[in-house]
N, C-alpha and C positions, 0 to 999 in steps of 0.2 A: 740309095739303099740304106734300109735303118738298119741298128744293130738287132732286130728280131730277124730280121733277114739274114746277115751276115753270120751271126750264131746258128739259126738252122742251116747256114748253109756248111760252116764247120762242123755242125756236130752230123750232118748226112754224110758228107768227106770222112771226117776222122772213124765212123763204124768201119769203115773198111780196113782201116790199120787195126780197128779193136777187133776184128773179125778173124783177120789173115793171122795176128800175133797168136791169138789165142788158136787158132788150127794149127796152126804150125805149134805149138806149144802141148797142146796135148796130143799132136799126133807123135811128138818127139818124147813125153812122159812115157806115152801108152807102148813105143817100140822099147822103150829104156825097162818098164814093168814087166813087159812079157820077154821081150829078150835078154832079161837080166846083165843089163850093162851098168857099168857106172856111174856118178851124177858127179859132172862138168861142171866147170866155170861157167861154159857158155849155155848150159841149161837154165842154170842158177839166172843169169844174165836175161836172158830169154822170158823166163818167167818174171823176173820183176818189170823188163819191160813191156810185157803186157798187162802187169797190173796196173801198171803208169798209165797207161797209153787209156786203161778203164777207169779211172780216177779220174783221169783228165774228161773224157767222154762223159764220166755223172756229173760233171762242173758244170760244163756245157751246159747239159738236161736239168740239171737246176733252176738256172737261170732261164733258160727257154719256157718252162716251167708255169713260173712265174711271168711272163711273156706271153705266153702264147693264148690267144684266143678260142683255142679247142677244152683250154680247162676251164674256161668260163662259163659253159655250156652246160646244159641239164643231162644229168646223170642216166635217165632214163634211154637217150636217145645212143646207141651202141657204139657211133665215131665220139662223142665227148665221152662216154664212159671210158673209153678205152683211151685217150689220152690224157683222161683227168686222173686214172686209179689203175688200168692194167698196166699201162706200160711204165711208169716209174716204178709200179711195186716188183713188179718180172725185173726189171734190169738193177733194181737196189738189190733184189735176192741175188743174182748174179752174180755182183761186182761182189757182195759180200761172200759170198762161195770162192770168189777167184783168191779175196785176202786170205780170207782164213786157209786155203790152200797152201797157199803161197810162206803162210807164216808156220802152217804145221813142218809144211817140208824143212821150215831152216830147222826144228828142234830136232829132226831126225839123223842119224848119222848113218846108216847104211842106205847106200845110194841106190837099191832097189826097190829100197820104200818109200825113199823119197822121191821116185817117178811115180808110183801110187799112188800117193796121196796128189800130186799134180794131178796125172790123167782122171782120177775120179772127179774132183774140185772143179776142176776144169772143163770137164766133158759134163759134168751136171749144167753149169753153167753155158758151155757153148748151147747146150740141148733147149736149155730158156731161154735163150738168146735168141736162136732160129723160131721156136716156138712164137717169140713176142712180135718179131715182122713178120711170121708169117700171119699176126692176129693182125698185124699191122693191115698188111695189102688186105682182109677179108672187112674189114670193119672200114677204109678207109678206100674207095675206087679209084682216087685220084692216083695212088703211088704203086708202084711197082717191088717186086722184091728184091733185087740189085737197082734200080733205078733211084737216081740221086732227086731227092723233092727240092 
């Protein structure tokens, strides 16, 4: 097994930790905004660990990136478009949606608006995120939409 292998096989593993973090994270922003509760340590916590856990995920995709055979492909044809330019640009928007989130909330000090600003940041981003696999399974027949490639 090469390391092209062994990278896409971490970086289809690890979306599901970037997946599960980030729903659980804005599902716990968006009960904290509308049920006006207060922001926790383990919020606090929560949230930067899934900005980790999405950090680490574009490292991966970088490298693979650069690796992979699908971006060496001609533009025109809809599986290399889509892994030479849709899907790095959907999930850089993302992960930058997730930071900036992430950083607005530390400058905030009442802890109802700093579930706000998560659940929107974050729920834009999940919403791109589902959007880009699900461009994924239409553009590529080989993969499934929880199935590990």
């Amino acid at each position: 097994m090469g390391l092209y292998e062994i990278l896409k096989s971490a970086h289809s593993g690890w979306r599901y930790i970037v997946l599960i973090l980030l729903v659980v994270a804005f599902v716990q922003a968006l009960t904290g905004w509308l049920g006006k509760k207060g922001y926790t340590e383990g919020n606090r916590k929560l949230n930067v660990f899934t900005l980790i856990s999405a950090h680490i995920q574009l490292l991966i995709g970088l490298v693979l990136y650069f690796l992979s055979p699908f971006t060496k492909g001609p533009t025109g044809e809809a599986l290399y478009r889509y892994w030479k330019m849709e899907h790095i640009a959907i999930m850089i928007i993302a992960i930058v949606l997730i930071t900036i989130g992430n950083s607005k909330s530390k400058k905030i000090a009442d802890g109802v608006a700093k579930h706000k600003v998560v659940a929107i940041f974050f729920g834009i981003a999940l919403i791109l995120i589902i959007a880009s696999i699900a461009m994924m399974v239409k553009n590529d027949p080989t993969r499934s939409f929880f199935g590990v490639s």
